[in-house]
N, C-alpha and C positions, 0 to 999 in steps of 0.2 A: 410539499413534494418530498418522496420518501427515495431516498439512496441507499443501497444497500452495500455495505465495504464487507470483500468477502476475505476470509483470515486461512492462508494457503495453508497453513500450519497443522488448521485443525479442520478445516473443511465446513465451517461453524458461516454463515452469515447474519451480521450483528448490523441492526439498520439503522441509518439514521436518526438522530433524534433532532425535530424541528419546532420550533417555540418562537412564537410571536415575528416569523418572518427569518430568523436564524435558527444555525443547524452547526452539527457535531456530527464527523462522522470519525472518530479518530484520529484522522491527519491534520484537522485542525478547525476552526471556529470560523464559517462562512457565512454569505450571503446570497442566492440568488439572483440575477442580474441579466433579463436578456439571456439566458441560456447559459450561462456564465457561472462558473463558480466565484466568487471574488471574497478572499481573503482580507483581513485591515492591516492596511501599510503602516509602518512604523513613523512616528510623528515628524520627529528628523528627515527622513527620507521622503516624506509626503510634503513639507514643507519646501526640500531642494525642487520636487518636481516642478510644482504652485510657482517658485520664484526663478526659476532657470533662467537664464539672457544669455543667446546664444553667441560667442567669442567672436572679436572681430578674425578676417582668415589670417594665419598665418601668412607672413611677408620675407619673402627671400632679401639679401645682402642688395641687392639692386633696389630695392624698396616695388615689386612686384609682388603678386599673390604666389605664393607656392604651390607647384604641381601637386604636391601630395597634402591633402590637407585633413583633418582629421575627421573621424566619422561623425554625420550631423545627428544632431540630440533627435530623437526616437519620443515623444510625447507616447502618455498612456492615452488608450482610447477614452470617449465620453462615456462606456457603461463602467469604464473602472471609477471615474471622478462619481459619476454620482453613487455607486452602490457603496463609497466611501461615506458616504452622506449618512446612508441609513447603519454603518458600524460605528459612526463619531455619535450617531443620535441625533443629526440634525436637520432640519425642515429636508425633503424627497426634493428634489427638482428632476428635468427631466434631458436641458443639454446639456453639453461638454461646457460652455463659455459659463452656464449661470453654474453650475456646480464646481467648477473653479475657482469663480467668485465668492460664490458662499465658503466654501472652505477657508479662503484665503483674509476675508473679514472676520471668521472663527480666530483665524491666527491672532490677527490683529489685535483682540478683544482680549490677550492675555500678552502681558510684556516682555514672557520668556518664550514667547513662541511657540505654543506648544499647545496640543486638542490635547486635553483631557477626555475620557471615558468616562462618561456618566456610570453611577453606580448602578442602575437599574437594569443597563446593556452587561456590567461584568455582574452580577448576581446570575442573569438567565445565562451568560456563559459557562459559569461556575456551575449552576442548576443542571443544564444539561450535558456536561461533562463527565458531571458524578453521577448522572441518570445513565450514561451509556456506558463508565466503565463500570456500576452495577449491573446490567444486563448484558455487556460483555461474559463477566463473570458467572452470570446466573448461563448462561448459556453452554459455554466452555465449560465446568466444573473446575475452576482452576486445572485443568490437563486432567481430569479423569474422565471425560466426560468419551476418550480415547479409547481407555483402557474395558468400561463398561460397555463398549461399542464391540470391541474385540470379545467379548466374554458370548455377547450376545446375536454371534454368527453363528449362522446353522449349520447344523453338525454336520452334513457334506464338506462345508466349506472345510469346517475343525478338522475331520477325521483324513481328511487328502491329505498321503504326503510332498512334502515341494519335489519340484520337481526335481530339484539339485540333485537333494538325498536321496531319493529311489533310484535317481539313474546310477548314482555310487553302490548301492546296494545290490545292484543286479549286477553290476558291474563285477564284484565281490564274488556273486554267487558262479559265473562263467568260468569253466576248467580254462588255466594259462593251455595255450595251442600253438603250434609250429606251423609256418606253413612249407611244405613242402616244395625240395625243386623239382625240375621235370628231372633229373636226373637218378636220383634217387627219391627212391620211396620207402621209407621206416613204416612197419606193422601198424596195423590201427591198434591202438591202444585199448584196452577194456574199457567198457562202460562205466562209470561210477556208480556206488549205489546211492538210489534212491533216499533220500534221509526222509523219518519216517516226521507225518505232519502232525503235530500237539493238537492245533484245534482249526476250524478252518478259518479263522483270523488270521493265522500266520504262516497263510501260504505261502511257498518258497516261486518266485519269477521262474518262468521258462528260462532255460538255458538259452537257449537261442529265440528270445524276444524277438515278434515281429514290428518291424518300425513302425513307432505309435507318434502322435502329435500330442507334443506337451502339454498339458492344461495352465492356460496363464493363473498367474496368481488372483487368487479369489478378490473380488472389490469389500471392504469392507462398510456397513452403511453406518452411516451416525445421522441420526433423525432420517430426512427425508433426500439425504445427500448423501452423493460418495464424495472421496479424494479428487478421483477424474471428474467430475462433474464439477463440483466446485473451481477447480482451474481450468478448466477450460472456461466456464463460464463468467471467471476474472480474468481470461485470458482475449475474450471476445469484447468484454468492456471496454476493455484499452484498446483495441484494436478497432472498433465499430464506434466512434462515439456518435453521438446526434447529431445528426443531419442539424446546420443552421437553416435558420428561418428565413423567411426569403429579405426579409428587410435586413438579418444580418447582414445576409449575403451580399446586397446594396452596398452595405458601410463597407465592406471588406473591398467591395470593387473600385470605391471610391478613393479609397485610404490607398489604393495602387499611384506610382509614377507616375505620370501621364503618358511616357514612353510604353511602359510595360502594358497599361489600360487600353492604347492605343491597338498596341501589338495582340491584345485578344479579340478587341472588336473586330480587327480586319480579317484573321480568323475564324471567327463566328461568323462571318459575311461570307467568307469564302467558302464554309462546307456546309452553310444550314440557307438554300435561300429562301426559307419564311423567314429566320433573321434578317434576312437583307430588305426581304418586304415591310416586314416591323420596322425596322429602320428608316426606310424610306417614309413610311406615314411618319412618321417619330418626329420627321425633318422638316417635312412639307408643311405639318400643323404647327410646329415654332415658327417657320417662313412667314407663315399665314399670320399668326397671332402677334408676333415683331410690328408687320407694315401694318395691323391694324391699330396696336399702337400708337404707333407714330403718326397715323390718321387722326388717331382722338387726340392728340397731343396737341397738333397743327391745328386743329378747332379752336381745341382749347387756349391755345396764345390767341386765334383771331379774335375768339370774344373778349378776353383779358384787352387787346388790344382796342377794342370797341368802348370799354368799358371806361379807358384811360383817356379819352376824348375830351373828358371835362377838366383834365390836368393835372399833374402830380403834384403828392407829396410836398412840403416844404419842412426847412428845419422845425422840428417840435419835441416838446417831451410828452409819452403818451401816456406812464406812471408806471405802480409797481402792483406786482399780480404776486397773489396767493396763487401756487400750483396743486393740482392733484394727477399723481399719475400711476395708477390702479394696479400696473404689471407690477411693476417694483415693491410695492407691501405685499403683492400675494407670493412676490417671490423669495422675497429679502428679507419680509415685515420690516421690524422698525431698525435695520443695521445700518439703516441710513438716515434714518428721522424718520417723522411722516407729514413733515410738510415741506412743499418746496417753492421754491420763486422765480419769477421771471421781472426784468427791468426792459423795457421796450422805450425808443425812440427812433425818430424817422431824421435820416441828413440830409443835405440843401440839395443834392442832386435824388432825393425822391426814394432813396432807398429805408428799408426797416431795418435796423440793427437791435439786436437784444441780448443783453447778457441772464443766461439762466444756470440754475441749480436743480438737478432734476435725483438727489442724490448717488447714483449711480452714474452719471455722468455730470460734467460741469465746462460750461463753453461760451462761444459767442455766436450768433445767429446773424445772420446775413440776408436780404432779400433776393432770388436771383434776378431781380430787374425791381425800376422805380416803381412806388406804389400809387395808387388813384390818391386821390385827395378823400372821396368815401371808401375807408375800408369795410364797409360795415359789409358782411355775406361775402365779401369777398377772397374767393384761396389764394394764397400766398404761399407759393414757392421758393422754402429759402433751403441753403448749406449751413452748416455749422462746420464748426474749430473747435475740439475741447478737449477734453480728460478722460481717465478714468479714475475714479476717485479712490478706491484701492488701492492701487499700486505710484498712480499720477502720471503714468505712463499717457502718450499723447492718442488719439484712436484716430484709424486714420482708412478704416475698412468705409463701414456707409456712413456717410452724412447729410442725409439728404431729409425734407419734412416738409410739412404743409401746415398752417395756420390761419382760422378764420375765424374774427371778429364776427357775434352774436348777435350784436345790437346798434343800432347810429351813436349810442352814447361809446363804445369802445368801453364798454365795461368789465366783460366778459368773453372769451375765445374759447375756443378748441382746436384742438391740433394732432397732427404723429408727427414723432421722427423716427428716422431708421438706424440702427446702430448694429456694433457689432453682434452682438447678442439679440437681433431682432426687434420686430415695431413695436413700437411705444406710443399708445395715446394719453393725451394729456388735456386736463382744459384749465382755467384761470379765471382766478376771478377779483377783479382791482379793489385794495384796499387803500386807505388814506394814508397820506403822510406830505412829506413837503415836498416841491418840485427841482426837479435836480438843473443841473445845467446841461441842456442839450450836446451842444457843442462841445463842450467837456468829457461827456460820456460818451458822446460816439467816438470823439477821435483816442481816448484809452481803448475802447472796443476795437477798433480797427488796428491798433498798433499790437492786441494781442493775438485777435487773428489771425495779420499776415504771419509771426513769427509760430505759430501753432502749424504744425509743417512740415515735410517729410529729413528736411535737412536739421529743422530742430529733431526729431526724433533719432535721426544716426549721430546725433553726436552725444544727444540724452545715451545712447546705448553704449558710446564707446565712454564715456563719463565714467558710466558705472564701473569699470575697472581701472579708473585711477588715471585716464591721461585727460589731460586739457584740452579741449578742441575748439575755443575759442565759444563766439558768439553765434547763432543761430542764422543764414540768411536770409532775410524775410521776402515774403511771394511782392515780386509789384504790384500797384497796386488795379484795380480793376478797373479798365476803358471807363468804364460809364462812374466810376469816381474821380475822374480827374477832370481838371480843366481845357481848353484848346491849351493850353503851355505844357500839359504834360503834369502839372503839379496836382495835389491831392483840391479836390474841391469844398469849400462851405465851409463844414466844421473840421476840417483837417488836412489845414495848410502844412502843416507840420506835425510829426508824433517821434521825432528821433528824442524829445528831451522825457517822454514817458514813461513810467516804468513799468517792469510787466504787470501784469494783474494775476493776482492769485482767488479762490477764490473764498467769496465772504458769505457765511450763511447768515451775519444779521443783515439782513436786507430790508 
């Protein structure tokens, strides 16, 4: 894509230079992006943005939130994180959460915090820098490029005098004159003589000039452009710029308040009513699509329900699984490993619990109800609790996934989960080793669970700046894991003596 930065100076336009996806247009070293110019943020400052934690609100003398509270952090959009990508030099992605991420494991992998520039991105910079202030040069003539423009106007233009000077000339030549009052009248005075004329070049103006129209100043050309041409034509750039695309246009409407978003829809309704008719399908087909849903849904438990006729689950251990999960190395490659685990067992009230490692996240899996006694083809609906393993920050957006056992040996599954960053499939496949203790491992699994949690996360947030907020509250625990008493069932009478679980990659 070729830009052309126009130089008001000399009326010269000097164009971009663009190399391997980057460009130089004088003002500085960019990238393309979405329509986008995007410049490389500075490593410090790309770093505060990657790690920001938004302040708890300021708190009045009364221990209330203050009216006035400061303005909330302003996040750079997804086309800036990722076209950062391609000035650091690293792997393209294509959302806001994954090219966060990448960045932020970039950090990680150096201990002073800091992206280095590959030499091969500051060579083409340096390349095409010196490529455009040579063709700057060559273009301009260092400032003569002016002077031989001037030389090379046509002789009408040369030979006109300005109009200043002629008008003072003529000016010059008119006899000083009195004008008379009605009361007296002084003799007419003689005529002047005539002076006589050298050659007809230097003919003398009428004395009494009839009013003429000034001739503006002549345009002078250099190449194929004037002065007004050039600024005007730098003048409508800034002023016109390109229309966004319609999927910009999307993000932009989306990135609005929901007050403000609100406030043009009912606008748009109110003076377009094809808007209002698009709208209306718009509504009717979600209405539709929702209760169909929830139709297949309702199937879906009554056979789950058919299925469990022959009786649930009992305490067991099911073993430990080699994982592969294919988004994550096409997106990450290896910044997280390239192998991952899962540990799966079933508790005395029938439920699946699993603790996994999927490197990009790290958690505990939950069934949402007891499992048959054959899981074999059978989907499994569970929640997870977990991580982010970047930052260790708790995720608390989707957690939701599916898992089906392959075969009657439980050898092998396949599965998604859903996460903040989008679905994730995944499958496993059991490898050898020794058998854990059931009961053991569930009830650590459940104890880290319930405490992975919204009130663990506010106080993880308010942590980060220095106060104490005690210990985490953790969720109760779930009807169908307890007993008629109210107490935890099977394998977890008890988990207050537990301690957290962090997470372990030798598995």
């Amino acid at each position: 894509m070729i830009r052309k930065a126009a130089d008001a100076d000399i009326g010269v336009d000097v164009p971009t230079i663009t190399r391997d996806g980057f460009n130089y247009d004088g003002q500085g070293f960019f990238v393309h992006y979405e329509d986008h110019r995007v410049e490389r943020c500075e490593s410090n400052t790309l770093y505060q943005l990657l790690t920001h934690v938004q302040p708890p609100p300021l708190m009045t003398k009364a221990g209330v939130p203050a009216k006035r509270q400061p303005a909330p952090f302003q996040d750079q959009p997804g086309w800036y994180y990722c076209a950062q990508l391609n000035l650091y030099g690293l792997k393209p992605l294509k959302t806001k959460d994954a090219a966060k991420k990448a960045l932020l494991t970039a950090f990680h992998t150096n201990p002073l915090r800091k992206l280095e520039v590959p030499a091969k991105i500051l060579k083409v910079e340096a390349d095409i820098k010196a490529e455009y202030d040579a063709l700057a040069n060559k273009l301009t003539g260092n400032g003569k490029a002016t002077k031989k423009a001037k030389k090379e106007a046509t002789p009408q233009a040369a030979a006109a005098p300005k109009p200043k000077a002629a008008a003072k000339k003529a000016a010059a030549q008119v006899p000083a004159t009195t004008v008379p009052t009605a009361a007296v009248m002084p003799p007419k005075p003689p005529a002047p003589a005539r002076p006589k004329q050298a050659s007809p070049k230097k003919t003398q103006p009428n004395p009494t000039p009839a009013p003429a129209a000034v001739d503006p100043e002549p345009e002078i050309k250099l190449g194929t452009r004037t002065k007004q041409t050039a600024r005007k034509t730098g003048a409508a750039a800034l002023l016109n710029p390109n229309r966004p695309s319609t999927r910009q246009l999307i993000k932009n409407l989306l990135a609005l308040p929901q007050a403000e978003y609100t406030r043009i829809l009912v606008k748009l309704v109110d003076t377009s009513p094809t808007a209002e008719g698009i709208l209306n399908e718009f509504v009717d087909a979600s209405v539709a699509k929702a209760q169909k849903k929830a139709e297949a849904e309702k199937k879906k438990e009554e056979r789950q329900l058919k299925a469990l006729k022959g009786g649930f689950a009992t305490l067991e251990f099911l073993g430990r699984f080699t994982c592969s999960v294919p988004k994550v190395l096409e997106q990450w490659g290896s910044s997280y490993g390239d192998s991952y685990s899962m540990v799966l067992a079933t508790s005395q009230s029938g439920h699946l619990w699993a603790k996994f490692d999927f490197g990009l996240y790290t958690g505990i899996i939950r069934s949402n109800g007891a499992v048959p006694k054959s899981l074999a083809r059978m989907p499994i609906a569970f929640t997870w609790h977990g991580r982010e393993s970047g930052e260790g920050q708790i995720s608390l957006g989707e957690t939701s996934g599916t898992l089906t056992f392959q075969n009657a040996g439980l050898s092998s599954f396949k599965g998604t989960i859903h996460t903040d960053l989008g679905k994730f499939d995944f499958t496993g496949t059991a490898k050898p080793g020794p058998a854990l203790d059931a009961a053991q491992e569930v009830r650590t699994w459940k104890y880290t669970y319930r405490r992975t949690n919204q009130d663990a996360w506010d106080k993880e947030c308010t942590g980060r700046w220095g106060s104490w907020t005690g210990d985490p509250e953790p969720d109760r625990p779930e009807e169908s894991d307890t007993d008629a008493g109210g107490n935890d069932s099977g394998s977890d009478n008890s988990d207050d003596d537990v301690m957290d679980w962090e997470p372990d990659r030798a598995w």
